[in-house]
Structure formats: structure tokens, C-alpha cells
C-alpha positions as CSV (number, residue, x, y, z in Angstrom):
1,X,-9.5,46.1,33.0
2,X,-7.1,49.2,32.3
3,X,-4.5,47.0,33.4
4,X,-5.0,44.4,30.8
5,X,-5.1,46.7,28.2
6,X,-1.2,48.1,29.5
7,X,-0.1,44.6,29.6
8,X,-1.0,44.5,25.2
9,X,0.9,47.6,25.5
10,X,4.0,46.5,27.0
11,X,4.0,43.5,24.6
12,X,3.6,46.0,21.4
13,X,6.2,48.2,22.6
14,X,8.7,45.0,23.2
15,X,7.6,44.1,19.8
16,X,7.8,47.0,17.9
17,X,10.9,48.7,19.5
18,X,12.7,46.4,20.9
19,X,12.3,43.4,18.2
20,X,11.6,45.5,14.9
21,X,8.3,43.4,14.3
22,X,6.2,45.2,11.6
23,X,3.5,42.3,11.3
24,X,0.0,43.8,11.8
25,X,-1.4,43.8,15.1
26,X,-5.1,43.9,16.4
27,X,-6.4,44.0,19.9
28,X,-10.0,42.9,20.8
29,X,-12.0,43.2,23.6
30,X,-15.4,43.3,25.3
31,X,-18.2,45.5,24.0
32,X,-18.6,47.0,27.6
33,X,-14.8,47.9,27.8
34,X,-12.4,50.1,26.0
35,X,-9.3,51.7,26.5
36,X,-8.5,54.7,28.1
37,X,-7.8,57.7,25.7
38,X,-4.2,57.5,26.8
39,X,-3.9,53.8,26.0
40,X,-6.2,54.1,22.4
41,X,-3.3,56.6,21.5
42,X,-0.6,54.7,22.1
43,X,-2.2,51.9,19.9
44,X,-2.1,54.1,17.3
45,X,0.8,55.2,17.9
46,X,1.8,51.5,17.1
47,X,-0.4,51.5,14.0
48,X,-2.7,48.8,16.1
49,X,-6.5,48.0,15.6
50,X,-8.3,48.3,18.6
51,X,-12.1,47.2,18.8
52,X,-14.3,45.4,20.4
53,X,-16.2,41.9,19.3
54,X,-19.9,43.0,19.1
55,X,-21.1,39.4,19.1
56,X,-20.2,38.5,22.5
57,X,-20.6,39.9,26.0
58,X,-18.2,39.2,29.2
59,X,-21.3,37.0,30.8
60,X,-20.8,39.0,33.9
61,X,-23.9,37.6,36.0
62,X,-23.1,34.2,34.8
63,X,-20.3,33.6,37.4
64,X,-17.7,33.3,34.4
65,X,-14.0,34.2,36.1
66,X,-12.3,33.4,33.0
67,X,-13.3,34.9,29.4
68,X,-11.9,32.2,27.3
69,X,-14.6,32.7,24.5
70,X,-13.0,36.1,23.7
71,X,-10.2,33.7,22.2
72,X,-12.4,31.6,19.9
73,X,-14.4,34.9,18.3
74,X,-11.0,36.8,18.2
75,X,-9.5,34.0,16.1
76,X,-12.8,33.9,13.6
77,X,-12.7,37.5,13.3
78,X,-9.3,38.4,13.1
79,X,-9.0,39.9,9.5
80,X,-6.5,37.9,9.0
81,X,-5.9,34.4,7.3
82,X,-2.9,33.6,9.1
83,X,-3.3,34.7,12.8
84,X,-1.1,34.8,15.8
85,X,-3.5,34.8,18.8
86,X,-1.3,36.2,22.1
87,X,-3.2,36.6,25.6
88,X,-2.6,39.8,27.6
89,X,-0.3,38.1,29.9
90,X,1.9,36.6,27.1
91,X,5.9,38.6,26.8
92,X,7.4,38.0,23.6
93,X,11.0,37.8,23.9
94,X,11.9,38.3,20.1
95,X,10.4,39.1,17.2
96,X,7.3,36.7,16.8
97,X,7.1,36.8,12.9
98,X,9.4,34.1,11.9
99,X,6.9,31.9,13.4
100,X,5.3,32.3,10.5
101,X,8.0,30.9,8.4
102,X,8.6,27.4,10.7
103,X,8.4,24.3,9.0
104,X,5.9,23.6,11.6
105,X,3.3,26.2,10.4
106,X,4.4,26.3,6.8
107,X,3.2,22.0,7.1
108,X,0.4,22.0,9.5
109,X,-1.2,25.3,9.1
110,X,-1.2,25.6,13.2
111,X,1.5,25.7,16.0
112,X,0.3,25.3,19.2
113,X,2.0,25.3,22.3
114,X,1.8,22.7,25.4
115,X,0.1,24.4,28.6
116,X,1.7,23.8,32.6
117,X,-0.6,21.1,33.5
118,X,-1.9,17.8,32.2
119,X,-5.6,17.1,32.5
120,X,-6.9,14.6,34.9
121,X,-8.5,11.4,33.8
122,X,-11.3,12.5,35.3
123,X,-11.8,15.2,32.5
124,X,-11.8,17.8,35.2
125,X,-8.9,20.2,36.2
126,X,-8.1,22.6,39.1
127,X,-8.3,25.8,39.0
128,X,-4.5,27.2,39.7
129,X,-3.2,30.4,40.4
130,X,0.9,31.5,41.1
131,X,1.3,32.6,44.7
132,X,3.8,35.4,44.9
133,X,5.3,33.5,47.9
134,X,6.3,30.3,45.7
135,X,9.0,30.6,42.2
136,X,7.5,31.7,39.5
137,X,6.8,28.2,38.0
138,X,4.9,26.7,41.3
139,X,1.2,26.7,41.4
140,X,-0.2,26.6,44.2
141,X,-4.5,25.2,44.5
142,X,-6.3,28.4,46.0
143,X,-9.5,27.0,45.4
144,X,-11.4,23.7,45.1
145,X,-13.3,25.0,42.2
146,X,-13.1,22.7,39.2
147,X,-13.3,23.7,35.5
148,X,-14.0,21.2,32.8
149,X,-11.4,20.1,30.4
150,X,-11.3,20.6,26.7
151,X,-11.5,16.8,26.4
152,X,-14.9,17.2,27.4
153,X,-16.2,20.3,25.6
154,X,-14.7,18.4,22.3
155,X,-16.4,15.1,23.3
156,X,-13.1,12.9,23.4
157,X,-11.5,10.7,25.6
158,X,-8.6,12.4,27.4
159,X,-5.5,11.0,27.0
160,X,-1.9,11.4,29.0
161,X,-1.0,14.1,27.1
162,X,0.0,17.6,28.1
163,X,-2.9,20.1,27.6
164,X,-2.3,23.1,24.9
165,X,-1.8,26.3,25.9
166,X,-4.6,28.7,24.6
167,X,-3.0,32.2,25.2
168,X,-0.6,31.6,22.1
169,X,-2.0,30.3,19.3
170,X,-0.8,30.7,15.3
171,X,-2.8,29.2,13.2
172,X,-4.2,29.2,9.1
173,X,-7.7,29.9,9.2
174,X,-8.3,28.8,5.7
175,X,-7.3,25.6,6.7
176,X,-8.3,25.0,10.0
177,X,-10.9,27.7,10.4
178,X,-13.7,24.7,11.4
179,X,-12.2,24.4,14.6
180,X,-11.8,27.9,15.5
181,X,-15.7,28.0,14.3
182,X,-16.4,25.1,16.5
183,X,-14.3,26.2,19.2
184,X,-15.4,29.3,19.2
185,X,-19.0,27.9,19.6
186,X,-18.2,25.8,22.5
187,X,-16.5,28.3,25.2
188,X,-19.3,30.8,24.4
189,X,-21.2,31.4,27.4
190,X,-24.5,30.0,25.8
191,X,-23.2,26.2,25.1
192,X,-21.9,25.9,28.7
């Protein structure tokens, strides 16, 4: 837990130190966890809102590994229109407000990136993780566990298409805030 919250640390200090980024910044998390004292101050210390989002919970008897509806109720509560959503494990290697100013956004009102993997016709996908032994870029299938593929929470027929990443996101909530509503909905513990 403390770990994650050093990793939005590390990112903050790369982006206010090392690539001058002044955009606003706030970090959510679980009711049941906080930062340490140590870390809360150096949020501050990097004029960053920390708090948690009261209407969820981490689902921790309900054999969830992942907590992929923290995304979806980040992005509707962000007080923000315009919202960059970063994941704990996401590095940015310059300054990310510019993204703001793409063509891309400034037309679409979203950016999103592609993920690593493609999903299977089946509308299932295997659960990956990065072995320490392998480059950084090789999966490797630790376990036969399957999860089910945004295809199917949205209903859709998959396609051969590469599947989007969801730990960076940038997107216009007043024009595309019905998906981050519906969204939202869908990975919360009590749809699945």
C-alpha cells in the first residue's frame, strides 16, 4: 500500500522538478488507506490533493486482485473538467501538460492510449505479469486465471484491435463524461 503511494510520489517529483509541470494534481485512494504522515507532507509539499473516494471500497473479501473501479470513480470525481488519469505505476518522462494542447484532445475530447496485449476472440484475456528474469517488455502467464475483456463489460463484439491502456487516460468530461459514468458503473464491484 505505502509503496503505491511512493510510486505517485516519485512521479510528482519527476513532474514538478524535473519537468516544471504546474498543472494541478490529485491523488485518490481507498477509504481504508491513507498515506503515511511522511508521504501526506510531501503531497503538500507538491501543492497535491490527497483523499480518498468515500463511495467505494477495495472489495477485499470479494477476491478482487486488481482495483480497476478506483479508475472509473477517480475520473467522475476528479474536480476537474479536463482530466489526466495516471496509474501509480505510470513514469512520465516530460512534462504531461501539453497533452492538453494536442490536436488530438483539442478534436476528440479524449486521448487514449493502446495497451500491451490484444484481446482474444474469445472475449477473455490472461492475466500477465513481467518476470524479473525476462526484458522488460516480455510477459510471461503466471497463472491460468482469466479476466473478462472490456468487449464484454460494454456488450460489443471484440474486434482485432489492440486493447486501450486504462492507466493513462486524458479525457473531457463535459463531453464524454457518460462513459466515465458508465464505466465507472461497470468495473464497480457490485455489477460484476
Amino acid at each position: 500500500l505505502q509503496d503505491t503511494f511512493d510510486r505517485v510520489l516519485t512521479s510528482l517529483r519527476l513532474l514538478r522538478l524535473s519537468h516544471n509541470c504546474t498543472l494541478a494534481a490529485h491523488v485518490f485512494h481507498f477509504p481504508t488507506e491513507s498515506p503515511s504522515p511522511e508521504q501526506a507532507a510531501q503531497f503538500a509539499l507538491f501543492d497535491t490533493t490527497v483523499a480518498p473516494l468515500n463511495s467505494i471500497s477495495k472489495d477485499e473479501d470479494g477476491g478482487r486482485a486488481k482495483s480497476f473501479h478506483l479508475k472509473g470513480a477517480a475520473l467522475v470525481q476528479a474536480p476537474f473538467d479536463e482530466v489526466l488519469l495516471l496509474d501509480s505505476d505510470n513514469v512520465p518522462v516530460r512534462d504531461v501538460a501539453p497533452l492538453f494542447d494536442s490536436p488530438e484532445f483539442l478534436e476528440m475530447g479524449a486521448v487514449l492510449w493502446p495497451d500491451f496485449f490484444k484481446d482474444q476472440p474469445e472475449n477473455v484475456r490472461p492475466t500477465f505479469t513481467f518476470s524479473p528474469l525476462l526484458p522488460p517488455c516480455a510477459p510471461s502467464l503466471t497463472q491460468s486465471a482469466f479476466l473478462q475483456a472490456i468487449w464484454s463489460i460494454l456488450g460489443v463484439q471484440c474486434r482485432d484491435e489492440w486493447s486501450t491502456e486504462s492507466g493513462q487516460v486524458l479525457v473531457r468530461k463535459s463531453q464524454h463524461l457518460d462513459v466515465c459514468v458508465h464505466l465507472s458503473r461497470k468495473l464497480s464491484p457490485r455489477s460484476s
